[in-house]
Each structure stands twice: as structure tokens, then as C-alpha cells.
C-alpha positions, -999 to +999 in steps of 0.1 A: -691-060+430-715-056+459-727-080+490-710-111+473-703-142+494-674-161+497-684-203+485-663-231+484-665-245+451-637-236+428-647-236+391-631-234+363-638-231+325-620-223+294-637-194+272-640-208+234-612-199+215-661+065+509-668+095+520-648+130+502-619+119+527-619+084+506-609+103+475-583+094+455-575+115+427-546+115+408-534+130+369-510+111+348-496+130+317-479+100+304-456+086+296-397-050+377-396-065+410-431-067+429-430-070+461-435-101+470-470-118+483-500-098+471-484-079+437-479-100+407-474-081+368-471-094+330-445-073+317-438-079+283-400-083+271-407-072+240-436-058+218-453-030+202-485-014+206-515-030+187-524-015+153-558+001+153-568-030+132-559-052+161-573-030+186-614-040+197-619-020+229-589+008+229-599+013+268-587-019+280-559-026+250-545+008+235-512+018+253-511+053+234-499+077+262-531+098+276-535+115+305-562+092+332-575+100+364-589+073+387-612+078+419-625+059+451-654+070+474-663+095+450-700+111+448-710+116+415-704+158+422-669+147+422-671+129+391-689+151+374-664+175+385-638+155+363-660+149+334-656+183+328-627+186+326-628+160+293-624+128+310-647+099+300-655+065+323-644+030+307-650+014+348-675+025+367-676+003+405-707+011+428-695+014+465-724+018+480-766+037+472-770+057+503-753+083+493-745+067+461-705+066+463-683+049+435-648+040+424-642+044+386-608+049+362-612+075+339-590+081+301-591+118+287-615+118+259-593+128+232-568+111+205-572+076+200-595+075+230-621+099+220-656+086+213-688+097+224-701+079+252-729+079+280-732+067+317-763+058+342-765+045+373-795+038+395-818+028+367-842+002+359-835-025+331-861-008+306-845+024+313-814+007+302-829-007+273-838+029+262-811+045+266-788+020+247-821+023+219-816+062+220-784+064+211-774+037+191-753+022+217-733-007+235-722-012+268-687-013+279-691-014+313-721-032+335-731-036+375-763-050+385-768-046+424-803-041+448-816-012+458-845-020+489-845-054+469-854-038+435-826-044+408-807-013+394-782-012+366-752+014+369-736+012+327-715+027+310-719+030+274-702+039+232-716+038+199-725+008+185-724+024+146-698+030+123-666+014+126-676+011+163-705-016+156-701-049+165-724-076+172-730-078+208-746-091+240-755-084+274-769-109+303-775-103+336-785-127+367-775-160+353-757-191+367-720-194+354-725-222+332-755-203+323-735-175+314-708-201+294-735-212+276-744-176+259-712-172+250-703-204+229-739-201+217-732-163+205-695-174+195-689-147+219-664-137+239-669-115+274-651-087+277-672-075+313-685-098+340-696-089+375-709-112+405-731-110+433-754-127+450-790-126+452-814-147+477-780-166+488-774-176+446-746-167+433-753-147+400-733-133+371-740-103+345-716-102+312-713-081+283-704-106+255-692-088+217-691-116+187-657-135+187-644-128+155-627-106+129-605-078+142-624-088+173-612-125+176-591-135+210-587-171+227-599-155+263-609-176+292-630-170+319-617-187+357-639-187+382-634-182+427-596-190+422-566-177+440-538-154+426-516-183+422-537-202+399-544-171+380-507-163+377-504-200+363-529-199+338-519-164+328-484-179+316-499-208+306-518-193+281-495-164+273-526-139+285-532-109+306-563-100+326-593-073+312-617-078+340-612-089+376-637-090+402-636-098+441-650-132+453-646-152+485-612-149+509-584-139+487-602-153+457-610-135+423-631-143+391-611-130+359-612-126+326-584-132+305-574-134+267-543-138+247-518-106+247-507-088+221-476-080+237-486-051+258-471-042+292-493-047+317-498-054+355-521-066+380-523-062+416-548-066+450-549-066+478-534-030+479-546+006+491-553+036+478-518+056+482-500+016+468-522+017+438-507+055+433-470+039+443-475+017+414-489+033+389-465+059+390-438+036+390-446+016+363-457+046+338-489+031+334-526+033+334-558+019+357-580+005+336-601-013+358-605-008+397-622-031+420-625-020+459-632-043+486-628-048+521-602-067+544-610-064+581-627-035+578-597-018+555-609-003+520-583-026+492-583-025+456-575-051+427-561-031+400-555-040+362-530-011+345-517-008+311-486+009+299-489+046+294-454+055+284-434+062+254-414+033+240-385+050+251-396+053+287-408+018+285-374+003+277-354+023+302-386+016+332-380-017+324-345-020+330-344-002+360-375-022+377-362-057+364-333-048+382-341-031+419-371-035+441-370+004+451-384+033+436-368+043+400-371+073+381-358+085+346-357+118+322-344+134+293-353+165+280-336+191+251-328+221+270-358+233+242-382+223+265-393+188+245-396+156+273-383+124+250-392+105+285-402+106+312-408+082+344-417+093+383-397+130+372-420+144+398-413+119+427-387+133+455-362+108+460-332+113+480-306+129+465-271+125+475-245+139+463-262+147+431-277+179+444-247+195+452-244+211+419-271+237+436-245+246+458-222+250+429-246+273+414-250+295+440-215+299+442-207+305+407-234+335+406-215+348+440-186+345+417-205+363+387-216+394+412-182+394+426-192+387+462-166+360+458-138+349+440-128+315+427-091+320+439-093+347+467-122+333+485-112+310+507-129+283+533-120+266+567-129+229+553-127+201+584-111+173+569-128+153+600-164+141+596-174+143+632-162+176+629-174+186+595-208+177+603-206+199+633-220+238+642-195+246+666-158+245+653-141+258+682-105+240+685-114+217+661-083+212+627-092+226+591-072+228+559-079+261+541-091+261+507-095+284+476-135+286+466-121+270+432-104+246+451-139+239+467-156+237+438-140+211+417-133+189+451-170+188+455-184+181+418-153+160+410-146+137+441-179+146+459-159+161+489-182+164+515-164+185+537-158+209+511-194+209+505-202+216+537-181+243+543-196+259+515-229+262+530-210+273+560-190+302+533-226+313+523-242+315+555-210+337+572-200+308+592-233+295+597-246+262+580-286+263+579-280+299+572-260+289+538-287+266+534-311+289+534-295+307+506-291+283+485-326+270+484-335+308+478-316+306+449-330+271+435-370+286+439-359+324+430-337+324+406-341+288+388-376+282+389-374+247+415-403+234+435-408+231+468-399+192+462-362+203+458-340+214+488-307+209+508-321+206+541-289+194+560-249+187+557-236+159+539-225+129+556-244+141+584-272+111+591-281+109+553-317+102+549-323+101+584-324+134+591-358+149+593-360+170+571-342+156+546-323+163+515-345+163+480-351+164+452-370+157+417-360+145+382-385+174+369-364+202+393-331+192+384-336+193+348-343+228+347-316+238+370-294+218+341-316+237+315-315+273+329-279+270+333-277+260+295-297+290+280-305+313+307-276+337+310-299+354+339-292+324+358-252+323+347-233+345+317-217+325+292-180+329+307-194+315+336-211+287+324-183+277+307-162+272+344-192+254+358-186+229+333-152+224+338-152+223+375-175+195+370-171+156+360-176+153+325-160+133+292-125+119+311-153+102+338-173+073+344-202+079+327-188+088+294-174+055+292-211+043+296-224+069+269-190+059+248-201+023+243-232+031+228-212+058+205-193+028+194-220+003+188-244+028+169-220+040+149-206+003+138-244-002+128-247+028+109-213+026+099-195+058+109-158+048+115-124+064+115-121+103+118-159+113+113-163+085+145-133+106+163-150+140+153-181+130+166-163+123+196-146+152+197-176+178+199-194+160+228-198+183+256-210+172+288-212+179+326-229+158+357-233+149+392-238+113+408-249+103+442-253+077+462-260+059+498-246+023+496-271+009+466-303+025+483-301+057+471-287+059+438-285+089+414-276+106+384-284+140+363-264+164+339-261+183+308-249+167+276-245+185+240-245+163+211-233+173+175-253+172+147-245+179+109-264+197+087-246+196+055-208+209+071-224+229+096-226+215+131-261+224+147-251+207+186-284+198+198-281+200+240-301+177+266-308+171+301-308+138+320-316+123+353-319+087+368-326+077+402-335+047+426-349+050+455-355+033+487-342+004+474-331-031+499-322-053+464-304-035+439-283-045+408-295-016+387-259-002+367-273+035+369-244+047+345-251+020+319-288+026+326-284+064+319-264+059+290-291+037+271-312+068+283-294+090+251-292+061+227-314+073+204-300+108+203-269+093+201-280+074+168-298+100+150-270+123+158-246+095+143-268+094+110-260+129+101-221+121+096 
């Protein structure tokens, strides 16, 4: 929407049934509390992805995982740039005609999303026609704005043949009852609108496809209203929003039609790097982007879809109906295959979870004998103040065996046993240790630059600068590698770093238990088979956690599966987190737990 101008009059009616600096260009390969005043979402409780029957327009409905890419202030070079790389446009926003700069969300043209499909912008209305004469075609996507006072047409446009054809419409420059009145006399419904005003009129353009058949919605159309209102006809008439463009002050013109049960969110009011914020968090997709500015900042409104996996839709869902901070979630077999994902790339602060890096780099000083678990010993300072320390002169320590260490660390999260094992690998010297470690984690296991002990523990926390961290993705593989790797740890080893860890007599295998029990009373796997399956669980993890703001959890769990009499143990990594969180009643070990549910079942159904 260009040069609109706020007006007064509210209406309402009922449908019938920047500069290369600006850019903002972000890949999803996916697969809850808003925060409060300008963020308000429709996530559904329950619900399944439409059938292809039920689908009309897969770009604004389908919530099959693809990968999307989304830009603002972009020159067409820079789209262009993405097009090659097998994107397509389903919402194309002109910014501005001198130099011609856009915002636009983008789906990878492949899988259920791939269709042919054109786009123009800066052309004339029989330019338009001839193009959408050329190639058979209908129009998904429609601005009309002035260029020097002439009137241009930026589209974006699919077949109209095949299984693709559908009766349909498109108007441009009318009056909003004017518009209305197409539709009811088309039995249409609009599925694109834009406003602007011309001469000091406000005028409307719509696309319009025939209301009926697989194509049939109740939809509704509202007019210069405020979010509240939207959010109250949105529950009111169980719907969620395709199209949303900017009006006066803090006022929108939507449309809306009845959901199918999708996930789905809307925001406004928000930047560029808050748009990212949320669509990360919420695993979903933009589907429609509208800029605008507020005192002379550059906002968006946003619609997204769901773009994750059902199994990374129920566990995203529990953890944002449950926290206001940033949450995270992933399990993966130790073959390589993600079964979900969520945010596994966002660094989060760690806690104590990361310590197991240290326990890794001591267990391969173990494995090349430049240490032993009961002849190396460490000078641990039972006091904080002096734990946290450099300079130990005079300052009380108890003297511990590296095993000692080791199990006080992973088990009870000592962290003045974990500090003076930085301080053992560093020859007395802390950031030295540190050092080593975080040599180890990019060297030898493979971790990003997202991933590193950067200070003691319960030393200033997540104050210090730089911080702890760490990512879902990183710790996975460090789980992973030490599961198959035996360059990273030999088999003897392996088996010690285990056992020096929390595993089936703690916390979280009561969690994982629970669901053992309640899948197998479905199923119906009782007595000893239930006790057998049990009985060949292996497992290992670390937790963390500052107060309820920083909350996490990742390990290594083997589960047994039967093939005939043979156990064939099938072997996963896992990681939760929240983040940054003020409001937090997220149960992370519950939460992690419903994470392997369906492993747990399908590993059931083979007893």
C-alpha cells in the first residue's frame, strides 16, 4: 500500500457467505504468549493440515514444511538474485518507484508449492491484460499505485488451466461498497485487496475467485478498524486473516475467512529483526508482508502460517502457551534424520547444560593418557567468591580425584568442580582451559562458532560479556559424535561418560517413564515385555538453569526396538531450551519427555 490517508469513518461489512542496508533476508528450512500490545496470534489447539481438496490457494493455506525467504527494501537485483535460486513470489509490496524498491515473501517453488508462475511491476493495465492473455493466467497478487500520476500495476500471477482454473476477477479503483457489490454480484469471494488513494478518494483494487466448490469459504472483509476489533471478529467468526493492509493511525483493512484449523499468527506494528524473532519462534512462514511507517521508523504487519512438522508443532506449542521467552526444541537419530526441529540454530544461554563439553575434553585427556580419572587430581574452592576467582593465593580448597570431578559436575552440577576443571586444563589458568575446550568443541566435534564456554560458572551468569552459549543444532552433534564417532571417544570411554552422567535413576526418566507407561497401556504391552523394555533404555543428559529464565535440557537416549527376537536399539539426541524468559511455567522435563513420545510408541509396538 502506497500514499494512503488515514479517514475517520470506520466501515464495516460482512463478505457473503529501503536501500541494500534495508534488507532483510532470511532462509527457513522448516519445520504462545505474545507480548502484549501490538502482537496478537490464532493458534489452533488442534487440527490438521487441509487436504489438497480443501486447499484453493496453497500459498496462503498449505502448512506443508518448505523452505521461504522474505525481503524488505529489496531492488529487484536482489530479488532476482533469489528467484534463482528456485524461490517464487505469492506477495509482492511496492516501497517506493524511484529506484523501484519492494518488500515481498517468497515459498521455494517445489513440492506442493510448485507451479509456474510470472511477475510484473511497472506496467500499464493493457500490458497487464496481455500478459495474463499470454499465459493463460490469474492473478494472485495485485498493487495499483501512480507513477508521475500515470497508474501502474505491479502483479503477480499462476495458471488459470487445469486443475488450477477457477472462475475469477479482478477490479481496480473502485469505492468499497463498490468493490462489495462485485463480489455478491460474482458470488465471489476476495482473496487480495489493496487501498490507496487517488485525488484525495479513497480507492480499492481486489482479486475476487468464484465462491464455491473446493473454493467455498464464509470470509469477511472489515474495513479502517483497530486490532482490537479485528481480534474480536476473528474469534467471533472462528477465522484467520489472508490479506491485511495498512490504513489510517493504527488501523488495518483485512481480509478474513473461516479456518481450517491451521496455526497461524498475525502481528504489526513490528520491525524487521521482530518479524525474524517471531517467525523463528513460532516455526512458521510470512505469507504476506505489509511495511509502513511510524514516525519515520520502517514497521511491518505480518500474516505467518505454520511451517513445522506436527511433531514440532505440538511440542512449540507447549512450550510458547507456557513462557513468554524464547523456546527451542530437537530430536534427532544419531543417523543424522531431524524428527523436529524448532529455533535449533538460536544461541541461548546455556547453563549448566554445557558442561558436558568440559566433560568431553576431559574424557579424551583421559583416553590420551594426559590424565587419569583417579590419579589426576584438582584444587576445587568449595567457596564461590573464591571459585569464581583467578588468583587463589591463601584462599581453602578440598582436593579432588578428576573422577571425582566428573560425576560431581554432570551429576550435581558442582560448579566449583567445574571450574576447577577449566582451571586443570589450562595449568592453573581458567580462560586458558577455556580456550582448550572450545578447541576441542570446533576441532574435534564439528561445533559452530555459536557454541562456547566463555566464562566460570556462577560467576555473573549471563551478564558476563561474553557470555556462555550455545545451540540446540551444536549440542546435538556433540551428543551424536560421542555416540558413533570413536575419533571423538573409543567405546570404553564412551561407556564412562555415560555413567559419570545423570541418566535412568534421575529426574528426567521419571518424565520419559510416564509416557513408557501410558503408551504402553494403549498399546497394551504390560508385565515383563513392559519391564524388558524398561530394562534396555539407555540414556545420559545434562540440565541447566538460571532461576526460570534460562532453562535447559539435551542428552543421548537409546531406545530398544524388536525385530522379531533381535533387539535393533535405535539411539537419539535431544535438546529443549527457554530463553530470556520473565513469565515461565514451562515443565522442561515433562516438555522434553513428550519430545520422544512417538519413538517411545513405535518402539513399544514392536513388543
Amino acid at each position: 500500500m502506497m500514499k494512503c490517508k488515514a479517514i475517520t469513518t470506520f466501515l464495516l461489512i460482512l463478505g457473503l457467505t529501503s536501500p541494500l542496508s534495508s534488507l532483510t533476508a532470511i532462509a527457513s528450512n522448516l519445520v504462545s504468549l505474545e507480548s502484549a500490545g501490538q502482537s496478537l496470534s490464532s493458534e489452533a489447539s488442534a487440527g490438521e493440515t487441509p487436504t489438497k481438496t480443501q486447499i484453493a490457494l496453497a500459498e496462503t493455506s498449505d502448512t506443508t514444511p518448505t523452505q521461504f525467504w522474505w525481503l524488505h527494501g529489496a531492488s529487484v537485483d536482489q530479488i532476482k538474485a533469489k528467484l534463482e535460486e528456485g524461490y517464487r513470489i505469492i506477495d509482492l509490496e511496492v516501497e517506493s518507484t524511484s529506484p523501484y524498491r519492494f518488500s515481498t515473501a517468497m515459498v521455494k517453488n517445489e513440492g506442493a508449492y510448485r507451479k509456474k508462475w510470472w511477475w510484473y511491476y511497472g506496467i500499464t493495465s493493457e500490458t497487464l491484460k496481455d500478459k495474463l492473455s499470454q499465459h493463460k493466467a490469474r492473478i494472485i497478487d495485485l498493487q495499483v499505485y501512480r507513477v508521475n500520476g500515470k497508474k501502474r500495476y505491479a502483479a503477480v500471477l499462476v495458471p488459470n488451466t487445469g486443475s488450477e482454473a477457477k472462475a475469477w476477477w479482478y477490479y481496480t479503483d473502485l469505492s468499497f461498497d463498490d468493490m462489495m457489490a462485485k463480489a455478491r454480484d460474482n458470488n465471489a469471494r476476495i482473496i487480495d485487496l489493496d487501498t490507496y488513494v487517488v485525488g484525495g478518494k479513497r480507492l480499492f483494487s481486489a482479486v475476487m475467485i468464484r465462491n464455491t466448490g473446493a473454493d467455498r469459504k464464509a470470509w469477511w472483509v472489515y474495513s479502517n478498524k483497530s486490532p482490537d476489533f479485528i481480534s474480536s471478529k476473528l474469534k467471533e467468526n472462528n477465522a484467520r486473516l489472508i490479506d491485511i493492509e495498512k490504513r489510517g493511525n493504527n488501523t488495518f483493512t483485512v481480509v478474513m475467512e473461516r479456518s481450517q484449523g491451521q496455526a497461524w499468527w498475525w502481528y504489526y506494528g513490528k520491525s524487521a529483526a521482530q518479524v525474524n524473532q517471531l517467525w523463528r519462534q513460532n516455526g512458521a512462514r510470512i505469507f504476506d508482508v505489509e511495511p509502513y511507517t511510524v514516525n519515520g521508523n520502517k514497521r511491518f504487519a505480518v500474516l505467518m502460517l505454520n511451517n513445522s512438522n506436527a511433531l514440532t508443532t505440538r511440542i512449540g506449542r507447549m512450550l510458547r502457551n507456557n513462557t513468554n521467552g524464547a523456546v527451542g526444541l530437537h530430536l534427532q537419530r544419531t543417523n543424522g534424520q531431524v524428527l523436529a526441529s524448532l529455533q535449533s540454530n538460536r544461541v541461548f544461554y546455556p547453563a549448566s547444560t554445557i558442561k558436558v563439553l568440559e566433560h568431553l575434553h576431559a574424557m579424551r585427556a583421559v583416553a590420551s593418557r594426559n590424565a587419569n580419572l583417579d590419579t589426576t587430581t584438582l584444587r576445587v574452592y568449595p567457596n564461590r567468591a573464591d571459585s569464581c576467582s583467578d588468583n587463589h593465593a591463601g584462599q581453602n580448597f578440598n582436593t579432588e580425584t578428576l573422577r571425582e570431578a566428573l560425576r560431581n559436575m554432570m551429576e550435581s552440577s558442582n560448579n566449583q568442580s567445574t571450574n576447577a576443571i577449566q582451571e586443570l586444563f589450562g595449568n592453573g589458568d581458567a580462560d586458558s582451559g577455556r580456550t582448550a575446550i572450545n578447541q576441542t568443541a570446533r576441532n574435534v566435534v564439528g561445533m559452530s562458532n555459536n557454541t562456547a564456554i566463555n566464562h566460570k560458572f556462577a560467576c555473573g551468569g549471563p551478564n558476563n560479556n561474553p557470555a556462555n552459549k550455545l545451540t540446540l543444532a551444536d549440542i546435538a552433534l556433540l551428543y551424536q559424535q560421542v555416540a558413533t564417532n570413536s575419533n571423538v571417544i573409543d567405546s570404553n570411554r564412551r561407556t564412562t561418560f555415560y555413567q559419570l552422567m545423570l541418566g535412568k535413576t534421575d529426574g528426567l526418566f521419571n518424565s520419559i517413564e510416564s509416557v513408557i507407561d501410558e503408551e504402553a497401556s494403549k498399546i497394551g504391552v504390560t508385565g515383563a515385555d513392559l519391564q524388558s523394555f524398561k530394562s534396555q533404555i539407555e540414556m545420559a543428559y545434562k540440565d541447566g538453569n538460571i532461576g526460570s529464565s534460562h532453562v535447559s535440557i539435551a542428552g543421548w537416549i537409546e531406545l530398544p526396538f524388536k525385530n522379531r527376537s533381535q533387539i535393533v536399539p535405535h539411539q537419539y539426541t535431544y535438546g529443549t531450551f527457554v530463553d530470556e524468559a520473565t513469565q515461565n511455567s514451562v515443565k522442561l522435563g515433562s516438555v522434553t519427555a513428550e519430545l520422544l513420545r512417538e519413538e517411545i510408541r513405535a518402539a513399544l509396538k514392536t513388543f
